[in-house]
DRENBAZA-981508 format. One record per residue: residue in three letters; x, y, z negated of N, C-alpha, C, O, CB in turn. Coordinates in steps of 0.05 Angstrom, whole numbers, padded with zeros to 5 digits, always signed. Atoms other than C-alpha are relative to their C-alpha. Glycine has a CB too. Layout:
! DRENBAZA-981508
ALAXYZXYZXYZXYZXYZ...
! end
This chain:
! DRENBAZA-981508
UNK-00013-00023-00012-01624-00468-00684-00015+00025-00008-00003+00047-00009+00001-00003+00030UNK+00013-00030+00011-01678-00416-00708-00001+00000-00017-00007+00023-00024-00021+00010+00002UNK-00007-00011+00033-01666-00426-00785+00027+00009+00005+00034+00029-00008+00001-00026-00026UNK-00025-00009+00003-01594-00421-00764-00002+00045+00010+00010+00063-00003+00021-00026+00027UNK+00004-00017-00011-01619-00354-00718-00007+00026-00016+00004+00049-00017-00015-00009+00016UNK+00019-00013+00026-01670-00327-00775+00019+00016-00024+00016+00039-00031-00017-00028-00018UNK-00012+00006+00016-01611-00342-00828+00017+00029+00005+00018+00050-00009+00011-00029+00000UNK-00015-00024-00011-01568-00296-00787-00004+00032+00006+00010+00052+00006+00006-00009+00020UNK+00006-00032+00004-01609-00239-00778-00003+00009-00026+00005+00031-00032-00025+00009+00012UNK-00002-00012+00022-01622-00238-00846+00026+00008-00013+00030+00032-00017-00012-00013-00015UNK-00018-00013-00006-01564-00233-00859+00022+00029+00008+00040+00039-00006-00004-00009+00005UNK-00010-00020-00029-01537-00179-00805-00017+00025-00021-00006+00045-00030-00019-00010+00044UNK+00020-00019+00008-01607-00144-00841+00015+00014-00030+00020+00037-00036-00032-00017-00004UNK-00010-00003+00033-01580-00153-00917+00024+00024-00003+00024+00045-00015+00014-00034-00013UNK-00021-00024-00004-01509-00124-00894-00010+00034+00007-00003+00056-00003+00018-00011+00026UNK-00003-00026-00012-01533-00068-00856-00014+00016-00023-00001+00037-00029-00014+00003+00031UNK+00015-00007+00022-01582-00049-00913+00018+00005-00029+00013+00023-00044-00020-00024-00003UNK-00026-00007+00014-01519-00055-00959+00013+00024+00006+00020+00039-00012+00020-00018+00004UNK-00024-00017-00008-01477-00008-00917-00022+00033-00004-00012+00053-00014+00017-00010+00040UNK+00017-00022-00007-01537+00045-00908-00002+00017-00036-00003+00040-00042-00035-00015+00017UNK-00001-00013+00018-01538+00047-00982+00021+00015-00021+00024+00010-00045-00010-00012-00007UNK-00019-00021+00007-01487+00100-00997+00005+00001-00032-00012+00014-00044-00011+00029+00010UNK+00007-00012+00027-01469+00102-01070+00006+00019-00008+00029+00027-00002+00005-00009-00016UNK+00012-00028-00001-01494+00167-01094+00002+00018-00035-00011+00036-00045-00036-00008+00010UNK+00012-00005+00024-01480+00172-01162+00026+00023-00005+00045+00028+00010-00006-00030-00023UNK-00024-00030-00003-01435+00235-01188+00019+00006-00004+00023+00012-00027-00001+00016-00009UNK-00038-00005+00010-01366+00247-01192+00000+00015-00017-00016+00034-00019+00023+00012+00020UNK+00006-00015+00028-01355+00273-01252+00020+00024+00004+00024+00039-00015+00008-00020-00031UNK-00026-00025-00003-01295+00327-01221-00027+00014+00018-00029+00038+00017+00042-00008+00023UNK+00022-00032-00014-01363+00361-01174-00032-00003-00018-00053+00003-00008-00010-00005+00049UNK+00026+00003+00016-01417+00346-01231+00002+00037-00006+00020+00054-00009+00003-00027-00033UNK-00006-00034+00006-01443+00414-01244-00010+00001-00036-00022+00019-00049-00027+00027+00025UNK-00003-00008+00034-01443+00409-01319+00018+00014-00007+00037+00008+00007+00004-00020-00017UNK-00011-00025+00004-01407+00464-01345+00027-00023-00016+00021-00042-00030-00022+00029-00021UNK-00024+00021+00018-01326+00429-01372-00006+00019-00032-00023+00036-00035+00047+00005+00017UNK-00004-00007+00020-01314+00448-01441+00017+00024-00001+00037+00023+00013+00009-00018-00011UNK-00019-00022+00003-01281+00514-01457+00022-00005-00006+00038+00009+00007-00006+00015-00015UNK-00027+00004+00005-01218+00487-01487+00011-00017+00017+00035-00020+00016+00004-00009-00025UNK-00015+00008-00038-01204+00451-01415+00010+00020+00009+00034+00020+00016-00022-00008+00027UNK+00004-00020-00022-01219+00519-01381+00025+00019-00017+00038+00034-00003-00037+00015+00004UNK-00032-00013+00012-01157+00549-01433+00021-00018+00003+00043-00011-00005+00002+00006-00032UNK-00033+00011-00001-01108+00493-01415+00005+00001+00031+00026-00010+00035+00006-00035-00014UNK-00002+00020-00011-01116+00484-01346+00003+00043+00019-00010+00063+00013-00026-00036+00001UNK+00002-00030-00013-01098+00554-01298-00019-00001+00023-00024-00017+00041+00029+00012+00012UNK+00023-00003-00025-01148+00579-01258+00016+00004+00028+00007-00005+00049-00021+00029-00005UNK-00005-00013-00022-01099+00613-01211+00029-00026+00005+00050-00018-00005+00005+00039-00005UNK-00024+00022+00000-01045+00547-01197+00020+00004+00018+00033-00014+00026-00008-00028+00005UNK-00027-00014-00010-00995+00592-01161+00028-00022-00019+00029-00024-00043+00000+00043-00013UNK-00019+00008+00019-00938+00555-01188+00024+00016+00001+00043+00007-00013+00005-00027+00002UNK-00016-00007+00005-00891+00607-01174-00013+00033+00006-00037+00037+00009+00022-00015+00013UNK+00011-00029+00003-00896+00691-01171+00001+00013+00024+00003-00006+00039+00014+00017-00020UNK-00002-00017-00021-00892+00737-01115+00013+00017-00014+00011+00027-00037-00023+00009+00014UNK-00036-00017+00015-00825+00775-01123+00000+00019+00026+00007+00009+00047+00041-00027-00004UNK-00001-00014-00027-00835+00844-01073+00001+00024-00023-00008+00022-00046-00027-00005+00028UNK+00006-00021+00017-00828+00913-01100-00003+00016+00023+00006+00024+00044+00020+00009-00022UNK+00020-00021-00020-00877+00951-01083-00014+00019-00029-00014+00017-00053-00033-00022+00024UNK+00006-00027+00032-00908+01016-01121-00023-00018-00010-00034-00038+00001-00014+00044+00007UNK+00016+00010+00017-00955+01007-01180-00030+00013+00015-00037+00034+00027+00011+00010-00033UNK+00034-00010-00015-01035+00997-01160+00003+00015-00020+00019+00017-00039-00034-00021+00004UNK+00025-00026+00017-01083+01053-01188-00004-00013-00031-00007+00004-00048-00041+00002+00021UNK+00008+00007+00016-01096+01000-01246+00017+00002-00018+00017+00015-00039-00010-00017+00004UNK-00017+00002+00023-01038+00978-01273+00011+00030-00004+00017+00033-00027+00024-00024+00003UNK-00007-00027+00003-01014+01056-01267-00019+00007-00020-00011+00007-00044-00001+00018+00026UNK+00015-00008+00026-01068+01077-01309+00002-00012-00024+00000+00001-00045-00024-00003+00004UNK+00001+00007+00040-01063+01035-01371+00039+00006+00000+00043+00021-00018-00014-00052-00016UNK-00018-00004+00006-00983+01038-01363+00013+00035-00006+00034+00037-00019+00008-00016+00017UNK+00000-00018+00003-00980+01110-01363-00015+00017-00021-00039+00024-00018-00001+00003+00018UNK+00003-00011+00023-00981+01143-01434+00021+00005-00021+00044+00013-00014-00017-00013-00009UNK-00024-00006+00024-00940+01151-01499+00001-00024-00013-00020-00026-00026-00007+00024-00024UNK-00001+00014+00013-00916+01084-01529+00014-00015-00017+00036-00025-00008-00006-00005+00007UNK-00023+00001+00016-00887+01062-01591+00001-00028-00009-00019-00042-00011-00001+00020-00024UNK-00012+00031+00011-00852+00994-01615-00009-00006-00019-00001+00005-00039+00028-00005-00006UNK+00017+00005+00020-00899+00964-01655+00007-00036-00019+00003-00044-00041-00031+00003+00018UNK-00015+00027+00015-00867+00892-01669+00022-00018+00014+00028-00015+00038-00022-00022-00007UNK-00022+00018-00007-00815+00844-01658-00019-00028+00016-00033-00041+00000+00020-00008-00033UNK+00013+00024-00005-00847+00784-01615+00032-00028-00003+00030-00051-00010-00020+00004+00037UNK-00024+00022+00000-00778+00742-01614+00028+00000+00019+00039+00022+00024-00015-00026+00007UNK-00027-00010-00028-00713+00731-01558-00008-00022+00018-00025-00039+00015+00042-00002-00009UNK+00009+00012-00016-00710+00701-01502+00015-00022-00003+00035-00020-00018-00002+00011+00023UNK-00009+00024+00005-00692+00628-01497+00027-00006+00015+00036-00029+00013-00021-00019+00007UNK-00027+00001-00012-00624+00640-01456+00019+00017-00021+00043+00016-00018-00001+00013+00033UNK-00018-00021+00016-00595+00691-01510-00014-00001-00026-00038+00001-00024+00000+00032+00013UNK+00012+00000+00029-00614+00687-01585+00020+00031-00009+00045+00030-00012+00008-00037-00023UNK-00014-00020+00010-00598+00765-01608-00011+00009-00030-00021+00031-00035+00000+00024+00022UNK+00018-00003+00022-00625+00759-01675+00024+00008-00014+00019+00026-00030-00019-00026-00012UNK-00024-00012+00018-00550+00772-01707-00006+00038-00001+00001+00052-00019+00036-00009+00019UNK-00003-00028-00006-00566+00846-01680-00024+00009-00008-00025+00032-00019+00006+00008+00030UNK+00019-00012+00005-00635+00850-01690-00021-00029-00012-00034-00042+00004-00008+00018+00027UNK+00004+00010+00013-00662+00805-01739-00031+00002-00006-00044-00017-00014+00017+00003-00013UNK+00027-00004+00006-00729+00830-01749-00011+00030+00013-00027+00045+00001-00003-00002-00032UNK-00002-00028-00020-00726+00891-01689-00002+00022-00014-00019+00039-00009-00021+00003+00021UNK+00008-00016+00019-00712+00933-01745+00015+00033+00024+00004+00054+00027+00017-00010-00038UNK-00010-00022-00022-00673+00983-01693-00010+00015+00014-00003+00038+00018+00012-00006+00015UNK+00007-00018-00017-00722+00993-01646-00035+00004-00014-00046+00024-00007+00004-00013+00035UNK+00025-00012+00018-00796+00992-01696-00008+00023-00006-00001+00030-00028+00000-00007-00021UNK+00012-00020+00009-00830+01052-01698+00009+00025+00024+00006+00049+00026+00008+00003-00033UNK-00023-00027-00022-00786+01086-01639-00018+00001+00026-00032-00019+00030+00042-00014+00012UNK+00018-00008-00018-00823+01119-01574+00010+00002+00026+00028+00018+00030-00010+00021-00008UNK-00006-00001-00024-00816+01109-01505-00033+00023+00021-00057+00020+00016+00005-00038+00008UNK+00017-00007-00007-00854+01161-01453-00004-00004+00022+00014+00006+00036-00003+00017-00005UNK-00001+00000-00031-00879+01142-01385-00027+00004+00006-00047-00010+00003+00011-00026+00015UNK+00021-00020-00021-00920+01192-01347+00008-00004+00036+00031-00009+00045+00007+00039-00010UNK-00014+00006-00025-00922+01187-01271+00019+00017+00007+00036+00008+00023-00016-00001+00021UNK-00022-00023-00017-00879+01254-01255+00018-00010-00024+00040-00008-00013-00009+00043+00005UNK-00018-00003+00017-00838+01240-01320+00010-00031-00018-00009-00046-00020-00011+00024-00017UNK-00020+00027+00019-00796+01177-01363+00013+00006-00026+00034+00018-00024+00028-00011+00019UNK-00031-00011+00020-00757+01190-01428-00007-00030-00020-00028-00038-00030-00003+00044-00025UNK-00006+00023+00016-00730+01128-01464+00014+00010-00024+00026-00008-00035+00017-00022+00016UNK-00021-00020+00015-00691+01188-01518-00014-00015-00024-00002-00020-00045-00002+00041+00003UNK+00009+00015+00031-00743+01151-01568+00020-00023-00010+00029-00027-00032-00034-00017+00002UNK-00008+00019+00021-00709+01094-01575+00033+00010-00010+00053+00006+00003-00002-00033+00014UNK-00023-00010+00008-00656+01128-01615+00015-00014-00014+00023+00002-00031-00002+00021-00010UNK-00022+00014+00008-00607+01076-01643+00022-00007+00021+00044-00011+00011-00010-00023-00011UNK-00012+00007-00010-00577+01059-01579+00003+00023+00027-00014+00032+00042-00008-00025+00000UNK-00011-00026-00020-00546+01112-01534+00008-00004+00030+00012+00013+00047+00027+00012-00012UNK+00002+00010-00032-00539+01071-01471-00031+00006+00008-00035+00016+00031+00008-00036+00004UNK+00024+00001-00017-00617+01070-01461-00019+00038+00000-00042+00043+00007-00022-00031-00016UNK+00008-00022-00003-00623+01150-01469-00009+00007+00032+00011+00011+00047+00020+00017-00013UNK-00004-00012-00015-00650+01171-01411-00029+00012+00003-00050+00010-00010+00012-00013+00018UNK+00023-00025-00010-00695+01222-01378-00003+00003+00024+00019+00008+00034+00006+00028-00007UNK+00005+00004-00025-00724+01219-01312-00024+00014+00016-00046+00002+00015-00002-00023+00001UNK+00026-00014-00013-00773+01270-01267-00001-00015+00025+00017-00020+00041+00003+00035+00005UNK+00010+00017-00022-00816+01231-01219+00020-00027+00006+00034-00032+00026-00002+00020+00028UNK-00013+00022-00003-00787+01171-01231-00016-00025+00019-00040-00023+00024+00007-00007-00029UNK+00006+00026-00023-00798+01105-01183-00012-00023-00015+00003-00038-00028+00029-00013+00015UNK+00011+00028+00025-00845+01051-01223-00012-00013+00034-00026-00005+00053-00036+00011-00038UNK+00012+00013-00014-00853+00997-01182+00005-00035-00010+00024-00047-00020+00009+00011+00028UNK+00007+00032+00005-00879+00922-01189+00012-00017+00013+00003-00026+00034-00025-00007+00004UNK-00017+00018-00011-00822+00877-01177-00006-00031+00004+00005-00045+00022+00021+00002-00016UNK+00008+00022-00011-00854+00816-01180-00036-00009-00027-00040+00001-00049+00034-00026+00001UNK+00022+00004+00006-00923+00787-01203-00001-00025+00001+00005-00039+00020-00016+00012+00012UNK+00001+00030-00003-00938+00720-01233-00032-00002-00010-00045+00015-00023+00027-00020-00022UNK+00032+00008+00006-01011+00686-01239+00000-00014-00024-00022-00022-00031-00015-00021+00023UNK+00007+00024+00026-01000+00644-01304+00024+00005-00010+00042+00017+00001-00006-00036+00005UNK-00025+00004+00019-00953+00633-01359+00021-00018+00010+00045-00014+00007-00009-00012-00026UNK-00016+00015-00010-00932+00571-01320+00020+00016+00023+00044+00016+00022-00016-00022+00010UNK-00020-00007-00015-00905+00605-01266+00016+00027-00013+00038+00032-00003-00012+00003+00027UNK-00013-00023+00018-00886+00669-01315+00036-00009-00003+00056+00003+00006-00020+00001-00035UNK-00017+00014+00012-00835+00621-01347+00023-00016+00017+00047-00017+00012-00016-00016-00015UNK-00020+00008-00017-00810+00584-01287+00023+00022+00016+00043+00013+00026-00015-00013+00019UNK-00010-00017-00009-00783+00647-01262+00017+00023-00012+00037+00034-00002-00016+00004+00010UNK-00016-00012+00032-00763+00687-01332+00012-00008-00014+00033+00002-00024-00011+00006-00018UNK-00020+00018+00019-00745+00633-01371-00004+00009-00023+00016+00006-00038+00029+00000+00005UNK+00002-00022+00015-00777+00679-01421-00035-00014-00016-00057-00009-00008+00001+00035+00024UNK+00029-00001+00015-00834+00647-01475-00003+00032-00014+00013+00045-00027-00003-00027-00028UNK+00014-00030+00021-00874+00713-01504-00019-00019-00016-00030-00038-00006-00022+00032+00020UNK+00018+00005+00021-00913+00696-01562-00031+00008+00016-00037+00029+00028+00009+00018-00029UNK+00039-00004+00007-00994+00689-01558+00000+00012+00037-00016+00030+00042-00015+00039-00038UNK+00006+00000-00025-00983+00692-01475-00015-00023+00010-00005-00045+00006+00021+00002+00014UNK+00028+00031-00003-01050+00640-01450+00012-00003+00034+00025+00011+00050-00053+00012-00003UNK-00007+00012-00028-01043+00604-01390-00012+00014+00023-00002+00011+00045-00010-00029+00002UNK+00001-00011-00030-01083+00649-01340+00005+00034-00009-00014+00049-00009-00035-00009+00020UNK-00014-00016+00007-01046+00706-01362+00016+00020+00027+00039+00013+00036+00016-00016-00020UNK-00018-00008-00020-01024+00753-01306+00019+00021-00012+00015+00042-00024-00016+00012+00024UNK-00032-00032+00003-00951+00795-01315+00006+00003+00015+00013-00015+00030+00028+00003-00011UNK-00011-00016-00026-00933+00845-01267+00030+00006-00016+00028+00011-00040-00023+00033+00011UNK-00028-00001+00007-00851+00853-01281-00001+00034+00007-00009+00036+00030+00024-00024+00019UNK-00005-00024-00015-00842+00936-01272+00020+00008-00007+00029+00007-00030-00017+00020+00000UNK-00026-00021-00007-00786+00974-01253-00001+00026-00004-00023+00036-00004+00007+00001+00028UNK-00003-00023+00003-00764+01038-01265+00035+00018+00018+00059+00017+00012-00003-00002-00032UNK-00028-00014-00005-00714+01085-01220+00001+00022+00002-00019+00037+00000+00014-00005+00019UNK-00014-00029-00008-00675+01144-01206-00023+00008+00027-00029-00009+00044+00040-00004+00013UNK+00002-00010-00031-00708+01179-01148+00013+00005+00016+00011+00001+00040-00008+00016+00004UNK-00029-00013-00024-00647+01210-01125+00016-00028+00010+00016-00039+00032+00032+00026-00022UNK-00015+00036-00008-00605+01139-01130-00005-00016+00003+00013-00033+00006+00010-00013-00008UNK+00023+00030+00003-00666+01085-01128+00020-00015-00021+00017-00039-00027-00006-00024+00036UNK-00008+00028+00022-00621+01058-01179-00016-00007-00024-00024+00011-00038+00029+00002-00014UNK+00023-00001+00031-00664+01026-01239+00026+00010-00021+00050+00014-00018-00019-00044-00014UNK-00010-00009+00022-00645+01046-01305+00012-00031-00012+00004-00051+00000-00025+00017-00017UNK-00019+00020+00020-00604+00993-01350-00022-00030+00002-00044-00030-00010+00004+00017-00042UNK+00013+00016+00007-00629+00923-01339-00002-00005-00030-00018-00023-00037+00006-00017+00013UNK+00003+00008+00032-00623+00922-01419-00030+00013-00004-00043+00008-00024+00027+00016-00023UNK+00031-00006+00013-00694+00958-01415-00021-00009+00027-00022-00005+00052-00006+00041-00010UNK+00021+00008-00035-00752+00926-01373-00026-00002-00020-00026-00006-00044+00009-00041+00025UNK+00025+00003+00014-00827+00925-01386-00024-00019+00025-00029-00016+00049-00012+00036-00011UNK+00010+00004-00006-00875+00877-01381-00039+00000-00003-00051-00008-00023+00016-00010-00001UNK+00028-00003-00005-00954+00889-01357-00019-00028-00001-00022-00042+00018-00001+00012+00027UNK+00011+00031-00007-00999+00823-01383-00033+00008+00002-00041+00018-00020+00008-00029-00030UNK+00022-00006-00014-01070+00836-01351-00007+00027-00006-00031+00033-00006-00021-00017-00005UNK+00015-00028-00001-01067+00913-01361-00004+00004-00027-00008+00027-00037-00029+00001+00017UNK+00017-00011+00030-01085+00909-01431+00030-00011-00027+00026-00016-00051-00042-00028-00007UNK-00016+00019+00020-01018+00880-01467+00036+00016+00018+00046+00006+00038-00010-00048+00005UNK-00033-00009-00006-00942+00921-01454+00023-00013-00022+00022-00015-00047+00004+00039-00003UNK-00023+00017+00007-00879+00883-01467+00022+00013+00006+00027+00024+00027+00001-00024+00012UNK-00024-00020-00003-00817+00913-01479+00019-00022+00003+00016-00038-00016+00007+00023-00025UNK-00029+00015-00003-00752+00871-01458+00027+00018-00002+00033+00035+00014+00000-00013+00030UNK-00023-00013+00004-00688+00896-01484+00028-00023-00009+00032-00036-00029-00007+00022-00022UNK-00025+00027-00001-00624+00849-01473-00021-00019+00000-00040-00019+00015+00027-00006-00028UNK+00008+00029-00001-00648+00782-01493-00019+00003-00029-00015-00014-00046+00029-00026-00001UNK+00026-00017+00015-00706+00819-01542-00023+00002+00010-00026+00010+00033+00004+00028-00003UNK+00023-00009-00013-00773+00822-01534-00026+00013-00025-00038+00001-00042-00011-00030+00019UNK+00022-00011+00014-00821+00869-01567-00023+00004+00014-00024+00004+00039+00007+00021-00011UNK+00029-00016-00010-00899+00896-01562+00000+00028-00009+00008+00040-00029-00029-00014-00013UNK+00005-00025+00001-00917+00954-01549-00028+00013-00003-00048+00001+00006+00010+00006+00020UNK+00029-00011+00006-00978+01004-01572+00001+00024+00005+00017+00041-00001-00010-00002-00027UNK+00001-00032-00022-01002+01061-01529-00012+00017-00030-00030+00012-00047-00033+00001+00040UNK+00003-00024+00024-01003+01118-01580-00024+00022+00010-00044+00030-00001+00034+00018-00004UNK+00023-00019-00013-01038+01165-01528+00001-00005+00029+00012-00026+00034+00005+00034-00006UNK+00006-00001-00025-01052+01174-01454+00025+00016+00008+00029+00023+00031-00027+00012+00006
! end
């Protein structure tokens, strides 16, 4: 009865001595070894999977880089719901043509091939219609690949209106803001870049 007794604490001892020993070794998702950089470009930092769609005026930031003189510097491609390449084949229409947006002032008169998007506007209404954290959610919501856009890529969508009528100007012209440093011109189912000429 006391080998059986003995047998049993050891036992009881062995287990508990098992359970106490926690295994400790490192998960490799909270190891603090630094991942590889070409992870840290596929994988979004910000995993919003969709955008915040509110219009509201432009911050102090994006106002500052969007506000200057800027001219159509290339063709990036169309959008994947409309192929308008019969019309503009290599954006030879709108290349080299000038759009101006100052905060008291607007004039779209640069892009002079097309006479619907003339317009001219004092203290016009720029405001940020919606804001996406990534390309992923960019796309779920645009339906719109841009060339050489990376996965943590923020685009602010901005608006432009009337003051007197809040009406925007021609959805055929819209521009997009990709971290402040990159303007996108959308025209129909067109998409060009844009290059700030001056302030």
């Amino acid at each position: 009865m006391k080998k059986t007794l003995l047998a049993c604490i050891l036992i009881m001892l062995m287990l508990a001595s098992a359970c106490g020993n926690v295994e400790t070794t490192s998960n490799p998702n909270t190891s603090s070894e630094p991942t590889p950089a070409s992870d840290e470009s596929i994988i979004p930092k910000n995993k919003s999977e969709y955008c915040t769609v509110d219009r509201i005026s432009l911050d102090s930031e994006t106002g500052k880089y969007f506000y200057g003189t800027w001219k159509v510097e290339k063709l990036l491609g169309f959008a994947n719901s409309y192929n308008d390449a019969s019309e503009y084949p290599t954006g030879q229409k709108f290349i080299g043509d000038e759009i101006i947006i100052e905060k008291d002032f607007f004039s779209s008169k640069g892009l002079k091939k097309y006479s619907k998007y003339q317009y001219e506007l004092k203290n016009p209404l720029y405001q940020n219609i919606a804001t996406c954290y990534n390309s992923t959610s960019f796309y779920r919501l645009y339906k719109i690949d841009i060339p050489d856009l990376n996965i943590n890529d923020e685009v602010k969508a901005i608006d432009i209106s009337d003051p007197s009528t809040k009406m925007s100007i021609p959805v055929g012209v819209s521009f997009l803001a990709v971290n402040n440093d990159r303007l996108i011109l959308l025209s129909e189912a067109t998409i060009f870049e844009l290059k700030k000429i001056s302030d």
